[in-house]
Every structure is written in C-alpha cells, then in structure tokens.
mmCIF entry with sequence, helices, sheets and N, C-alpha, C, O atoms, coordinates in Angstrom:
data_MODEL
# 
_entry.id   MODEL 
# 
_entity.id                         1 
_entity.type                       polymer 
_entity.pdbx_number_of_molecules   1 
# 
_entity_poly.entity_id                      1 
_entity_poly.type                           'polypeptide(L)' 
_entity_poly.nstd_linkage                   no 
_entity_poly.nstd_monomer                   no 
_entity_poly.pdbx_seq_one_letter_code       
;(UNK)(UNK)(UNK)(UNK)(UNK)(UNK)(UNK)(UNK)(UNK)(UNK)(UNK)(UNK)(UNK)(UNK)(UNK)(UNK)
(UNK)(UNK)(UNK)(UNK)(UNK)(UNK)(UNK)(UNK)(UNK)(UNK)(UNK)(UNK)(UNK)(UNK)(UNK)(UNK)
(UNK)(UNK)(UNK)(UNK)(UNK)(UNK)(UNK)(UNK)(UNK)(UNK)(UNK)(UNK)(UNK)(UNK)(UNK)(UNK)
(UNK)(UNK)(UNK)(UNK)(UNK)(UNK)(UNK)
;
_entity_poly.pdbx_seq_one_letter_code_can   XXXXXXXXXXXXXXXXXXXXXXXXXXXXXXXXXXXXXXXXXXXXXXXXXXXXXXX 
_entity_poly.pdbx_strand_id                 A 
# 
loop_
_entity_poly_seq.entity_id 
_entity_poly_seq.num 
_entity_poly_seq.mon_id 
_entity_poly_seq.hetero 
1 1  UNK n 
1 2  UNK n 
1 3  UNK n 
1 4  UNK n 
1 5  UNK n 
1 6  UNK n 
1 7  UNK n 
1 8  UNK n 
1 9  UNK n 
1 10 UNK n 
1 11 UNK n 
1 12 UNK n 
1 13 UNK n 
1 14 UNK n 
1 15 UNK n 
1 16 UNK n 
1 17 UNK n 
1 18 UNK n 
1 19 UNK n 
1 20 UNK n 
1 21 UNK n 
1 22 UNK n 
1 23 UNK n 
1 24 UNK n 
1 25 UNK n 
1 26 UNK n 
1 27 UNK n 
1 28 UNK n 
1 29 UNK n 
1 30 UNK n 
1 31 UNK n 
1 32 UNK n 
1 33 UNK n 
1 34 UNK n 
1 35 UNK n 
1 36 UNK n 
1 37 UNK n 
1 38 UNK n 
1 39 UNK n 
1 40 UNK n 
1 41 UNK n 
1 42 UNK n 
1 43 UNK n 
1 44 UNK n 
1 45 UNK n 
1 46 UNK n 
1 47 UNK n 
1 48 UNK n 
1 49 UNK n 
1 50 UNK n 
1 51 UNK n 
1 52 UNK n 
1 53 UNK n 
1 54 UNK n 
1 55 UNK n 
# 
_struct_asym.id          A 
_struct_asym.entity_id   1 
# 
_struct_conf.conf_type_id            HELX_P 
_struct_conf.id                      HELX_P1 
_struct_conf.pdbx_PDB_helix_id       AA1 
_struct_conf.beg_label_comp_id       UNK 
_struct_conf.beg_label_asym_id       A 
_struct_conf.beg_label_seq_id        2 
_struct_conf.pdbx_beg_PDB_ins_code   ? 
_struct_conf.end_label_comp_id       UNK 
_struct_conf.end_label_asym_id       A 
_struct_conf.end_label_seq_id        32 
_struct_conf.pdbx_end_PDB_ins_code   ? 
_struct_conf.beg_auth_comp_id        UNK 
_struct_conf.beg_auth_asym_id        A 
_struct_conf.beg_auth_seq_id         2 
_struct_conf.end_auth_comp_id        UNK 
_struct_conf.end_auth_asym_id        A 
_struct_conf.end_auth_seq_id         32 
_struct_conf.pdbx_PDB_helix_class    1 
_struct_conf.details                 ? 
_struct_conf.pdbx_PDB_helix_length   31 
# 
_struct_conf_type.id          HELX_P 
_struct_conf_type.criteria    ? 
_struct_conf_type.reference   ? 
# 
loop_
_atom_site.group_PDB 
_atom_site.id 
_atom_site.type_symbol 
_atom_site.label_atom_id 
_atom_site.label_alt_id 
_atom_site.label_comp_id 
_atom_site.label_asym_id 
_atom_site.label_entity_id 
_atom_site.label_seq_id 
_atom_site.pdbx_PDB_ins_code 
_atom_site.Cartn_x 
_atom_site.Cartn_y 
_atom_site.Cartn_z 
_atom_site.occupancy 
_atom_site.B_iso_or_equiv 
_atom_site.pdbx_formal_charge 
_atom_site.auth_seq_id 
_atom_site.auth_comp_id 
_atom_site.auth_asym_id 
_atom_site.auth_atom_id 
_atom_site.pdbx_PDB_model_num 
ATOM 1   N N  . UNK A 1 1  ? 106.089 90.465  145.961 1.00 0.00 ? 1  UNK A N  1 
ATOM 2   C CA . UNK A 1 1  ? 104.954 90.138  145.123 1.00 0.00 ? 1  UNK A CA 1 
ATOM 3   C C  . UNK A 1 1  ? 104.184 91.403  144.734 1.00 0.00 ? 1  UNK A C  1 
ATOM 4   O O  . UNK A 1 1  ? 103.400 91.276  143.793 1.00 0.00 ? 1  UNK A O  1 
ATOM 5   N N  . UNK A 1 2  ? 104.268 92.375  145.204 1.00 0.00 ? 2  UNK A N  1 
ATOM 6   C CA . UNK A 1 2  ? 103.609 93.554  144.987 1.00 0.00 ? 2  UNK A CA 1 
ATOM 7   C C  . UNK A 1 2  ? 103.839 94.146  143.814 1.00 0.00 ? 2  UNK A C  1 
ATOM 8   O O  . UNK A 1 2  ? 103.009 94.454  142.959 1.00 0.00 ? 2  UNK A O  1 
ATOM 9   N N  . UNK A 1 3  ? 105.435 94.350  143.799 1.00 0.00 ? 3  UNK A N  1 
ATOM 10  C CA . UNK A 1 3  ? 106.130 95.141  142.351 1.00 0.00 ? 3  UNK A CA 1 
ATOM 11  C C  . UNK A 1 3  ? 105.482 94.029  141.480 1.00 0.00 ? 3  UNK A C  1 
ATOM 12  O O  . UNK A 1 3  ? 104.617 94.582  140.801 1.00 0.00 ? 3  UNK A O  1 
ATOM 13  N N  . UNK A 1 4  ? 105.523 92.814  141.231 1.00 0.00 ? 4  UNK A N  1 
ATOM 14  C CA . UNK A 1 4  ? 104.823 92.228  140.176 1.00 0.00 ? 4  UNK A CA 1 
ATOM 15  C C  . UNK A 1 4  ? 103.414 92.437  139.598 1.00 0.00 ? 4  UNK A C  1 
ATOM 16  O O  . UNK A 1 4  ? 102.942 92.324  138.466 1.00 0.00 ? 4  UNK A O  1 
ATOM 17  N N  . UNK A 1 5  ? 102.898 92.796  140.848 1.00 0.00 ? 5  UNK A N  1 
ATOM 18  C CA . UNK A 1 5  ? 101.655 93.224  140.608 1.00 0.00 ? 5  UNK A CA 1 
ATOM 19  C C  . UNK A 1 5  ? 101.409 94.892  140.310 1.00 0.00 ? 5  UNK A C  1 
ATOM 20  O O  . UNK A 1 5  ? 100.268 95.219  139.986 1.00 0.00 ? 5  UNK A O  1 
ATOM 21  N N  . UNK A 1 6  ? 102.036 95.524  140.373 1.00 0.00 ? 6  UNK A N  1 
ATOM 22  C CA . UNK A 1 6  ? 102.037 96.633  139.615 1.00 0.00 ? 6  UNK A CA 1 
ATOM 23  C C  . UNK A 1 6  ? 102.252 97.251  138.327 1.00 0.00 ? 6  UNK A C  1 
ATOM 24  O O  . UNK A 1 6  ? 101.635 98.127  137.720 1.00 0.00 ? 6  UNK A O  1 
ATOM 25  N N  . UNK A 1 7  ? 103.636 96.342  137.976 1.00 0.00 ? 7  UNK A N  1 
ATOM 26  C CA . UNK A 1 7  ? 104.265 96.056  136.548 1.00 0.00 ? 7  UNK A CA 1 
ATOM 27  C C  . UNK A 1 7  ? 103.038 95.202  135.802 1.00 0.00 ? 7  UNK A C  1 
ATOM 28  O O  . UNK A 1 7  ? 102.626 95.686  134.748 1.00 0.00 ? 7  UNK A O  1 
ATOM 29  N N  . UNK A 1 8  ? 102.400 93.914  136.295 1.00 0.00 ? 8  UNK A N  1 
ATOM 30  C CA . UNK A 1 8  ? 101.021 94.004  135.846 1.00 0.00 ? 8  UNK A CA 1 
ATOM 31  C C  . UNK A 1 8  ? 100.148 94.593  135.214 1.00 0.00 ? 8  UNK A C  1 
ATOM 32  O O  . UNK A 1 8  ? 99.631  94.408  134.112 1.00 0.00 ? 8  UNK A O  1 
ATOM 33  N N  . UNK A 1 9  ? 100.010 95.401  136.092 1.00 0.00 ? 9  UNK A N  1 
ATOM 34  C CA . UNK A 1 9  ? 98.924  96.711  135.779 1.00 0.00 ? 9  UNK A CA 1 
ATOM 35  C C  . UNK A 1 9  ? 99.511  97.679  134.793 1.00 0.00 ? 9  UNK A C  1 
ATOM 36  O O  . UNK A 1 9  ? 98.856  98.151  133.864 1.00 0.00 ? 9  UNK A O  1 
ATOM 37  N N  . UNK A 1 10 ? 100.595 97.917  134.997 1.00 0.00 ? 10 UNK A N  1 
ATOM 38  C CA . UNK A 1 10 ? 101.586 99.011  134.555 1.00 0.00 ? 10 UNK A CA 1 
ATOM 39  C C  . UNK A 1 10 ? 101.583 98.435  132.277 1.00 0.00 ? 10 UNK A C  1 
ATOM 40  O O  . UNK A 1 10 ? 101.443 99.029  131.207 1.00 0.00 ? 10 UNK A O  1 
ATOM 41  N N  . UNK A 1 11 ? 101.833 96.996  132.753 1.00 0.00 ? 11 UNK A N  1 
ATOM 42  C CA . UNK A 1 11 ? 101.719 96.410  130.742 1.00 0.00 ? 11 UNK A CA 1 
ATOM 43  C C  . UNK A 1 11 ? 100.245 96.357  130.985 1.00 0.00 ? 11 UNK A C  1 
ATOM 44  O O  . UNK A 1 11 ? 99.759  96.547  129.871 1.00 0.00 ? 11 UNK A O  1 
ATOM 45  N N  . UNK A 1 12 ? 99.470  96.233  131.671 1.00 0.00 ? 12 UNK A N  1 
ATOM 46  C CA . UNK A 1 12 ? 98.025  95.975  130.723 1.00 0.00 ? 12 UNK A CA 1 
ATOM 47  C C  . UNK A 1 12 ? 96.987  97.185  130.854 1.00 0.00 ? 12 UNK A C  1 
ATOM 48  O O  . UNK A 1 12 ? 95.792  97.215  130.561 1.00 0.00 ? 12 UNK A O  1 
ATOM 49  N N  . UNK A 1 13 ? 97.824  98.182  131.392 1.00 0.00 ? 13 UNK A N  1 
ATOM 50  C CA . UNK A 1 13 ? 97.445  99.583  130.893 1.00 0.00 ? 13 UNK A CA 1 
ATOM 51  C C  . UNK A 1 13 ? 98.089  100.171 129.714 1.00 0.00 ? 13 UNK A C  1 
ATOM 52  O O  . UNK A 1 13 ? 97.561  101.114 129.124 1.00 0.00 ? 13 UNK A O  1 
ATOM 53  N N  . UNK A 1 14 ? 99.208  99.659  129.343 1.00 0.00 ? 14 UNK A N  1 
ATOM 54  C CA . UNK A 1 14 ? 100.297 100.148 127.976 1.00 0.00 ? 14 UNK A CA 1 
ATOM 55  C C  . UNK A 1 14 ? 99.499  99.735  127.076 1.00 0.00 ? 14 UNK A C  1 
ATOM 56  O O  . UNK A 1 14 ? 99.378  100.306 125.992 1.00 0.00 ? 14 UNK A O  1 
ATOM 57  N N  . UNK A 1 15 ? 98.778  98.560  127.457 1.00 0.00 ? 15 UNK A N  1 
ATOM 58  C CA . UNK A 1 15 ? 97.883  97.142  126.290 1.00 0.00 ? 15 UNK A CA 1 
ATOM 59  C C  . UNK A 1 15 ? 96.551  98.230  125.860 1.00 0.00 ? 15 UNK A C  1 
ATOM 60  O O  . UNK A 1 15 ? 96.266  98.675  124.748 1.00 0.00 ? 15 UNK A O  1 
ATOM 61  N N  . UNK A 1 16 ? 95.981  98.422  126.986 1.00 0.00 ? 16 UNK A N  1 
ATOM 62  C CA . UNK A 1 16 ? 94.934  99.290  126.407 1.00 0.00 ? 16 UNK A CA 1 
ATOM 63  C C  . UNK A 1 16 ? 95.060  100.728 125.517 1.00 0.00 ? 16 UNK A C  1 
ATOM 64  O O  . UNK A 1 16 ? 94.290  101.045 124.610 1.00 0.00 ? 16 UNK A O  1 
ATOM 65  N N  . UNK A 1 17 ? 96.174  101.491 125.977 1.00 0.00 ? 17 UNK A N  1 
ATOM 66  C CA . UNK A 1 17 ? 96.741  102.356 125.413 1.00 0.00 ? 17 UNK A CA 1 
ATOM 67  C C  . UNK A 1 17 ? 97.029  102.329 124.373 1.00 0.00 ? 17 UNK A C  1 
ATOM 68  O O  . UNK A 1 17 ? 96.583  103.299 123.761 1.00 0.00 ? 17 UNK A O  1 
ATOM 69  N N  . UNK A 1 18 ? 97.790  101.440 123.592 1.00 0.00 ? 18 UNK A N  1 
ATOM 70  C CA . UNK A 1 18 ? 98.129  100.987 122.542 1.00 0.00 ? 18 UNK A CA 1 
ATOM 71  C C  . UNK A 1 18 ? 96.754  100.526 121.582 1.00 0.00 ? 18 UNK A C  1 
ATOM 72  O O  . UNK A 1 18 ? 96.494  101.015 120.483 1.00 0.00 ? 18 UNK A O  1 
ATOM 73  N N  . UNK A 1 19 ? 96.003  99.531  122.240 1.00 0.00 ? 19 UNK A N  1 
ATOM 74  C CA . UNK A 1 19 ? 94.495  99.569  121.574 1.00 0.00 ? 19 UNK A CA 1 
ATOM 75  C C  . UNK A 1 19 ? 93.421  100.448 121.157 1.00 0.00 ? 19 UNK A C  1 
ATOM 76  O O  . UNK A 1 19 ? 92.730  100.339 120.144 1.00 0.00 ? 19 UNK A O  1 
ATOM 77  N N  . UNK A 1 20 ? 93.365  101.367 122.097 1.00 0.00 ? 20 UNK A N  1 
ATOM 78  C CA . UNK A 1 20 ? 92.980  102.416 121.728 1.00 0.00 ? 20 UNK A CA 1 
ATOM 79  C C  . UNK A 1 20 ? 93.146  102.776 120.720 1.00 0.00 ? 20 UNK A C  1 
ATOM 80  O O  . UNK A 1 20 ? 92.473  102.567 119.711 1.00 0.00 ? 20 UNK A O  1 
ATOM 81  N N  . UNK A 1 21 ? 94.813  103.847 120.960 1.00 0.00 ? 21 UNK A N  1 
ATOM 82  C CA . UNK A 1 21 ? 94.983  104.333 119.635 1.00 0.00 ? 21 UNK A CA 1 
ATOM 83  C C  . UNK A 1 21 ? 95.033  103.917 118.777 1.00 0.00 ? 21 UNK A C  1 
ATOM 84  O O  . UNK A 1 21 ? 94.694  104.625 117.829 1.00 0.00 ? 21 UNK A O  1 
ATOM 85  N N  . UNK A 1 22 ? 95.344  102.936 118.577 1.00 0.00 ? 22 UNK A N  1 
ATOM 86  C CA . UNK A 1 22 ? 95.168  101.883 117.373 1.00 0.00 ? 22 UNK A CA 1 
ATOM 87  C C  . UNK A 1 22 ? 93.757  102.144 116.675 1.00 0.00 ? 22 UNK A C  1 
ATOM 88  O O  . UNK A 1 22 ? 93.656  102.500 115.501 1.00 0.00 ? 22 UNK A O  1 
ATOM 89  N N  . UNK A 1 23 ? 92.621  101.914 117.582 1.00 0.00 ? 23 UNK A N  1 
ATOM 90  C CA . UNK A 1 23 ? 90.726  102.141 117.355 1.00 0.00 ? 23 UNK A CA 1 
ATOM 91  C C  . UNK A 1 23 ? 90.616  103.722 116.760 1.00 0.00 ? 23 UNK A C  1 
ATOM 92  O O  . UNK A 1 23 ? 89.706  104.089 116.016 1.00 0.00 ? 23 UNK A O  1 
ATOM 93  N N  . UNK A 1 24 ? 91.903  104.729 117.309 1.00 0.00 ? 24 UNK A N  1 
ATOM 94  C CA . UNK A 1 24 ? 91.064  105.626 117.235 1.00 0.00 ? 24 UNK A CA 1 
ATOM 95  C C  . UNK A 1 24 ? 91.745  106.242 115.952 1.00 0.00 ? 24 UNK A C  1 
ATOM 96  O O  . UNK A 1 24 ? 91.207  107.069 115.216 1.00 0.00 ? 24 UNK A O  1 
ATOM 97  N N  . UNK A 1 25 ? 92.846  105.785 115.815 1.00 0.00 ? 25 UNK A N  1 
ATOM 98  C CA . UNK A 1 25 ? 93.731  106.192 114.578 1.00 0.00 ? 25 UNK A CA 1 
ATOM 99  C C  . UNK A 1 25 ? 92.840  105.471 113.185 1.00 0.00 ? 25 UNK A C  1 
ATOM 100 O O  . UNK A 1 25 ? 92.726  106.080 112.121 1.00 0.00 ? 25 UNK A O  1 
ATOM 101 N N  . UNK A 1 26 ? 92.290  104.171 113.408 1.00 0.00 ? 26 UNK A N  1 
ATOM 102 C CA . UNK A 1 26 ? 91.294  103.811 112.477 1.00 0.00 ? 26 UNK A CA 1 
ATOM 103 C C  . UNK A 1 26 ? 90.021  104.605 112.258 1.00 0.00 ? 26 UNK A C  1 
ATOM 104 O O  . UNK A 1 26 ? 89.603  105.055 111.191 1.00 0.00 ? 26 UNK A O  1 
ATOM 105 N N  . UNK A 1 27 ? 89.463  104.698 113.515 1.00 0.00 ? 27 UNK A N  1 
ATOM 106 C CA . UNK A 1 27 ? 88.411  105.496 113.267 1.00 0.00 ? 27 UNK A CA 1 
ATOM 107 C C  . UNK A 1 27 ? 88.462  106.991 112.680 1.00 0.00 ? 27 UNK A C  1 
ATOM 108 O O  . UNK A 1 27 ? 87.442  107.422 112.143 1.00 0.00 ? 27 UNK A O  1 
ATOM 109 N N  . UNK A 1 28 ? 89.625  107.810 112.761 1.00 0.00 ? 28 UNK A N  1 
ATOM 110 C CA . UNK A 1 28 ? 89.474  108.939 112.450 1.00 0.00 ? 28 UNK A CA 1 
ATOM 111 C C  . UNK A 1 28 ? 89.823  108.783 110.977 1.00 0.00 ? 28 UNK A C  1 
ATOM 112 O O  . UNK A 1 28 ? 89.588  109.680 110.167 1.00 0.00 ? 28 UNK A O  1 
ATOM 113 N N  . UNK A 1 29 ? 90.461  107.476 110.602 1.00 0.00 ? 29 UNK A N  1 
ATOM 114 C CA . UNK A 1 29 ? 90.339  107.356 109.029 1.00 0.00 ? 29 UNK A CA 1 
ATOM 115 C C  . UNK A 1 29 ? 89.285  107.622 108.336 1.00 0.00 ? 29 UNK A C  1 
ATOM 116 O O  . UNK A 1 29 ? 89.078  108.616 107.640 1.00 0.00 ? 29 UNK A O  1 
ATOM 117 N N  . UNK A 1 30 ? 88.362  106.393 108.600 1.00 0.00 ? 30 UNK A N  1 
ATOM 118 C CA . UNK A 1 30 ? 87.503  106.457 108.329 1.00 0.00 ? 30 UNK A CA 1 
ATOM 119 C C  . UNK A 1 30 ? 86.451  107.990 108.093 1.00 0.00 ? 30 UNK A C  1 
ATOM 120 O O  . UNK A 1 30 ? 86.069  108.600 107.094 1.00 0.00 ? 30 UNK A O  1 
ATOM 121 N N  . UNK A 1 31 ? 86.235  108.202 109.822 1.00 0.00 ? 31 UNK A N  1 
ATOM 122 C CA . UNK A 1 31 ? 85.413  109.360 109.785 1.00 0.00 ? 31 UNK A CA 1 
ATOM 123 C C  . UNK A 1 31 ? 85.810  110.714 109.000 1.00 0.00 ? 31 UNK A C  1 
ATOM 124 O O  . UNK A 1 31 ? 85.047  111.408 108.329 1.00 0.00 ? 31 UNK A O  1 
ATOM 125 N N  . UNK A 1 32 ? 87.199  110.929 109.245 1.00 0.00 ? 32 UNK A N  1 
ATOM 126 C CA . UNK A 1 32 ? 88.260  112.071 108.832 1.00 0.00 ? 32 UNK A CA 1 
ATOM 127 C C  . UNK A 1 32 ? 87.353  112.468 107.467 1.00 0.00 ? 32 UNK A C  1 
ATOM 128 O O  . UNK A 1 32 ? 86.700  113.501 107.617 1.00 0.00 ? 32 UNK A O  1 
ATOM 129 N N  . UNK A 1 33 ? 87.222  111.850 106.248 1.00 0.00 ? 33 UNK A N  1 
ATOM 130 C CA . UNK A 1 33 ? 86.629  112.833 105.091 1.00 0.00 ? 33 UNK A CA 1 
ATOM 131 C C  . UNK A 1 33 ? 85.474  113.003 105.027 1.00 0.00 ? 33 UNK A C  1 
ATOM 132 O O  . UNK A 1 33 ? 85.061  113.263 103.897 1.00 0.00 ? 33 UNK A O  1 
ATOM 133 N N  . UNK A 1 34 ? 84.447  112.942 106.151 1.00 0.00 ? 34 UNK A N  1 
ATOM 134 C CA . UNK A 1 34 ? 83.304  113.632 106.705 1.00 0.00 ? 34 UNK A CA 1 
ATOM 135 C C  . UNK A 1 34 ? 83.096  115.058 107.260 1.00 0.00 ? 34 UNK A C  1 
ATOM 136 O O  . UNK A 1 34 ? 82.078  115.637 107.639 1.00 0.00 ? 34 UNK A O  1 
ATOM 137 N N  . UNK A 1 35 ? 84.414  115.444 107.185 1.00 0.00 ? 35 UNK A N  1 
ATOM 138 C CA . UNK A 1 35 ? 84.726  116.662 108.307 1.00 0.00 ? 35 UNK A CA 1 
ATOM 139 C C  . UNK A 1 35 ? 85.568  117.485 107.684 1.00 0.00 ? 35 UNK A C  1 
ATOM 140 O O  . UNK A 1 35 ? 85.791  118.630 108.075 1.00 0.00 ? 35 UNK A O  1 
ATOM 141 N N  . UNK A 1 36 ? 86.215  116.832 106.436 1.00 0.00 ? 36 UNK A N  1 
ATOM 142 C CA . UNK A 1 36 ? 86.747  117.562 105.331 1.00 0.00 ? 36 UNK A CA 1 
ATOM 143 C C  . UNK A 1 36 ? 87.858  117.577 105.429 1.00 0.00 ? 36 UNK A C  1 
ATOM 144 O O  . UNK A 1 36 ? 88.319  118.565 104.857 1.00 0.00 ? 36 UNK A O  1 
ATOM 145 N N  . UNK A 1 37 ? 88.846  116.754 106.037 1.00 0.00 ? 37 UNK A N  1 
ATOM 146 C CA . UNK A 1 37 ? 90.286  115.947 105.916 1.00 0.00 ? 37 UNK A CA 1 
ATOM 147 C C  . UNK A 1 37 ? 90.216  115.373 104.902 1.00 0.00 ? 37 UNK A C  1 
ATOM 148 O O  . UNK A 1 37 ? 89.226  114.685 104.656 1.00 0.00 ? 37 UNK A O  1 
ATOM 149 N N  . UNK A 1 38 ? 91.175  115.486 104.088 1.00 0.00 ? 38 UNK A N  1 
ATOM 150 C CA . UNK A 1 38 ? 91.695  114.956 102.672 1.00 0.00 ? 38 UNK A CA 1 
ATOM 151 C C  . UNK A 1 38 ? 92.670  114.517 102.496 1.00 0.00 ? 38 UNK A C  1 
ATOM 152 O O  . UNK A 1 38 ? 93.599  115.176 102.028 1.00 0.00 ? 38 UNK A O  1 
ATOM 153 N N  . UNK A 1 39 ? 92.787  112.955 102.896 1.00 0.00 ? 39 UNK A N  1 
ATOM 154 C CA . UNK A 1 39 ? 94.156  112.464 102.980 1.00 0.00 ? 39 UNK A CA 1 
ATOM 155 C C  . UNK A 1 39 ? 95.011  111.735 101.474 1.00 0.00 ? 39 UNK A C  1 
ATOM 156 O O  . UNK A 1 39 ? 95.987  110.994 101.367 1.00 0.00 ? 39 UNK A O  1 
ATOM 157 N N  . UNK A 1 40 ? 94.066  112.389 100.450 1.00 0.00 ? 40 UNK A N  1 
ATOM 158 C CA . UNK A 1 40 ? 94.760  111.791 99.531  1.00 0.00 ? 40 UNK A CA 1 
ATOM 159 C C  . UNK A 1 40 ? 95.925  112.714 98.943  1.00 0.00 ? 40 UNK A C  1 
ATOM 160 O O  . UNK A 1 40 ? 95.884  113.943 98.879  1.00 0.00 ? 40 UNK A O  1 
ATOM 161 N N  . UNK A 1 41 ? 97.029  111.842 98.503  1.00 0.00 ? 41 UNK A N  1 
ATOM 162 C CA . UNK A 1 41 ? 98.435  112.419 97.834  1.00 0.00 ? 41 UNK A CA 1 
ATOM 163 C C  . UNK A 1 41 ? 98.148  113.137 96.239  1.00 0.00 ? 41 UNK A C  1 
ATOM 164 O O  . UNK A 1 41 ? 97.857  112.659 95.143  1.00 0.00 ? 41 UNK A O  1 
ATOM 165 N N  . UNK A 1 42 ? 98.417  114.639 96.792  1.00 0.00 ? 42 UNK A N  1 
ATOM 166 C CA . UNK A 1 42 ? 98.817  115.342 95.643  1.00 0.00 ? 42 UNK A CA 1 
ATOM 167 C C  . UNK A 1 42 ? 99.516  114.739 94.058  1.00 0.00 ? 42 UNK A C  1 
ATOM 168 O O  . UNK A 1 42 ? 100.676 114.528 93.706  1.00 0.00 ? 42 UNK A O  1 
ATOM 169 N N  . UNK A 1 43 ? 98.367  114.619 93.456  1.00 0.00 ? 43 UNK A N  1 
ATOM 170 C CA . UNK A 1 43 ? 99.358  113.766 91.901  1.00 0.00 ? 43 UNK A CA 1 
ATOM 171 C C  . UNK A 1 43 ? 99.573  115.084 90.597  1.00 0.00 ? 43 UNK A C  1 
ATOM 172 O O  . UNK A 1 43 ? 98.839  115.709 89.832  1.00 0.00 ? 43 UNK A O  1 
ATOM 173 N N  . UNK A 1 44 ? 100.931 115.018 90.899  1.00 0.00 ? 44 UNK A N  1 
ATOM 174 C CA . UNK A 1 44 ? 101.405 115.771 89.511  1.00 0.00 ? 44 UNK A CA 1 
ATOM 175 C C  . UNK A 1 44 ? 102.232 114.951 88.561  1.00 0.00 ? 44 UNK A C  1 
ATOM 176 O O  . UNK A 1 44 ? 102.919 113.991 88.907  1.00 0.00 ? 44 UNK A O  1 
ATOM 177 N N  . UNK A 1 45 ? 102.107 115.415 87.311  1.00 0.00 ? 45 UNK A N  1 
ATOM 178 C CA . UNK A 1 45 ? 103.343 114.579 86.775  1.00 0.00 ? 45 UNK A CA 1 
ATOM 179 C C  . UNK A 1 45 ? 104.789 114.833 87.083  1.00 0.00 ? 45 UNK A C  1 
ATOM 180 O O  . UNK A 1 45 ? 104.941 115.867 87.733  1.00 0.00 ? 45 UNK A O  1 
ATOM 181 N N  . UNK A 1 46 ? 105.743 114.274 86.843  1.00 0.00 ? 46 UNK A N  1 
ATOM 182 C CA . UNK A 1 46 ? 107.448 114.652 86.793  1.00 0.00 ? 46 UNK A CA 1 
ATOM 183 C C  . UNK A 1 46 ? 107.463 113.707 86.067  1.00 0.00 ? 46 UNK A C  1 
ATOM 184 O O  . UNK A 1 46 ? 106.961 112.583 86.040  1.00 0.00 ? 46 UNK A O  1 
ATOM 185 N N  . UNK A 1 47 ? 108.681 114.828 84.940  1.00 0.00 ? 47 UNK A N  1 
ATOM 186 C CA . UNK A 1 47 ? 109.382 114.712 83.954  1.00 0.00 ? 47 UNK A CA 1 
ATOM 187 C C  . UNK A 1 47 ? 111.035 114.449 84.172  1.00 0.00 ? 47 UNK A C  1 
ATOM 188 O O  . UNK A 1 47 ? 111.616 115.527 84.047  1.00 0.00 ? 47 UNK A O  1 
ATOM 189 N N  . UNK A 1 48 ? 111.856 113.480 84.425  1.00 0.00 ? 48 UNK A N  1 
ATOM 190 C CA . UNK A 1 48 ? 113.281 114.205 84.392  1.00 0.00 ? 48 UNK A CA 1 
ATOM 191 C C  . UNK A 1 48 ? 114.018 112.917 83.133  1.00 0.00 ? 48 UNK A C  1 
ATOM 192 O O  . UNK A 1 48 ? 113.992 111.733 82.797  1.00 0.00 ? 48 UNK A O  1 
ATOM 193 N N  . UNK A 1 49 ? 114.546 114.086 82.881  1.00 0.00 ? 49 UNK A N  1 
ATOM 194 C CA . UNK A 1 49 ? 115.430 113.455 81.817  1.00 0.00 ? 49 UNK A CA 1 
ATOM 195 C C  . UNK A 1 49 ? 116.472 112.462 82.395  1.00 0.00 ? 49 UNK A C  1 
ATOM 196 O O  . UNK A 1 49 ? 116.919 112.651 83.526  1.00 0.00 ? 49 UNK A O  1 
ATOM 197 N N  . UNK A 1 50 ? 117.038 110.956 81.317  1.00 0.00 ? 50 UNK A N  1 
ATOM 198 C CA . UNK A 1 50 ? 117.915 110.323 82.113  1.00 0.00 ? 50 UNK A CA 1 
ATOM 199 C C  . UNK A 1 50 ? 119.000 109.853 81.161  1.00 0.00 ? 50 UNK A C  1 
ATOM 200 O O  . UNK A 1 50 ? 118.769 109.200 80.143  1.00 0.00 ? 50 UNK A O  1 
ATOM 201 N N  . UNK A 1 51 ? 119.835 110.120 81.447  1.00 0.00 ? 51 UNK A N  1 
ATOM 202 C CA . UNK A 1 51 ? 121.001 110.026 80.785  1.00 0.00 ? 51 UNK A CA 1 
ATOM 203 C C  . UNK A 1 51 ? 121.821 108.822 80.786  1.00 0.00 ? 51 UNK A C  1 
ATOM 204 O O  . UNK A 1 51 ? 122.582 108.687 81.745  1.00 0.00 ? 51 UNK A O  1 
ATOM 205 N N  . UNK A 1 52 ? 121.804 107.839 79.803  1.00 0.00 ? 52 UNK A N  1 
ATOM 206 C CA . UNK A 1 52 ? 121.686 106.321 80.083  1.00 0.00 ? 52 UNK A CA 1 
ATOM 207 C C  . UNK A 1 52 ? 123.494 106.286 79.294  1.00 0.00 ? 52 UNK A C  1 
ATOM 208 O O  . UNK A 1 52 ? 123.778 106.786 78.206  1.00 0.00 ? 52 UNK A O  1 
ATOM 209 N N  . UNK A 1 53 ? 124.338 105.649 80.108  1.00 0.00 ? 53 UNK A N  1 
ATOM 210 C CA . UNK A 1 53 ? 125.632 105.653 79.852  1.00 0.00 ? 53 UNK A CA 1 
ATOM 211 C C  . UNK A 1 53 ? 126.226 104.240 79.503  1.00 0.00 ? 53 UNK A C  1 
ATOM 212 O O  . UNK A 1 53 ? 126.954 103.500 80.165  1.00 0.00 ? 53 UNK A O  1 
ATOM 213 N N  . UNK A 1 54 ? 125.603 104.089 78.075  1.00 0.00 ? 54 UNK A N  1 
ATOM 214 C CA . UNK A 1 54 ? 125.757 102.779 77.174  1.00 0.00 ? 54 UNK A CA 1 
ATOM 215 C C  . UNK A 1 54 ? 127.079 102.453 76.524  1.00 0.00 ? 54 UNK A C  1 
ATOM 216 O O  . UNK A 1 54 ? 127.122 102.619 75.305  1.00 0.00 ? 54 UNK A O  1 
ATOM 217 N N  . UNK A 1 55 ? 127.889 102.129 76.977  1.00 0.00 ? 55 UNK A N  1 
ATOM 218 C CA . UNK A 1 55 ? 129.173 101.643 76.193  1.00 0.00 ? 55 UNK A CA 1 
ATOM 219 C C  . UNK A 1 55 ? 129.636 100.204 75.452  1.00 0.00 ? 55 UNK A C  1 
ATOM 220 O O  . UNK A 1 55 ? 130.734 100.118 74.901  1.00 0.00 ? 55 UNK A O  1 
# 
C-alpha cells in the first residue's frame, strides 16, 4: 500500500507541474510585451512564380 501511495503523490505533483506551467506560459504571454518581447511574426511579402501545367 505504500508504493500506491507514493505514485499518488508522484501524479499529483506531475498535476501541479503541468498547471503551473501551463499559468505561467499564459502569464508570460500576456505580461511578455510589457518588458519588450515581441511575439509577433515578421510579415513580408513572397512572390514565386507558378508554372501551371494545363493540357
């Protein structure tokens, strides 16, 4: 009964772990462009030519 009770502890410490980062990966969203993280994607145009093979 013991090992059960460790493995217990063992997932509902993974549980919090996982919650966490979860909280903190949100939160640094959020906070992140306060601090001058700039997570937005570089927009350029592209051009490529396409060569359409109509028979």
């Amino acid at each position: 009964m013991g090992q059960r009770f460790i493995m217990g502890r063992l997932v509902k410490f993974l549980v919090y772990i996982v919650c966490l980062s979860i909280i903190g990966l949100v939160g640094y969203a959020y906070v992140g462009p306060f601090f001058g993280v700039d997570f937005s994607a570089p927009q350029e145009e592209v051009r490529q030519p396409v060569v359409l093979d109509a028979d």
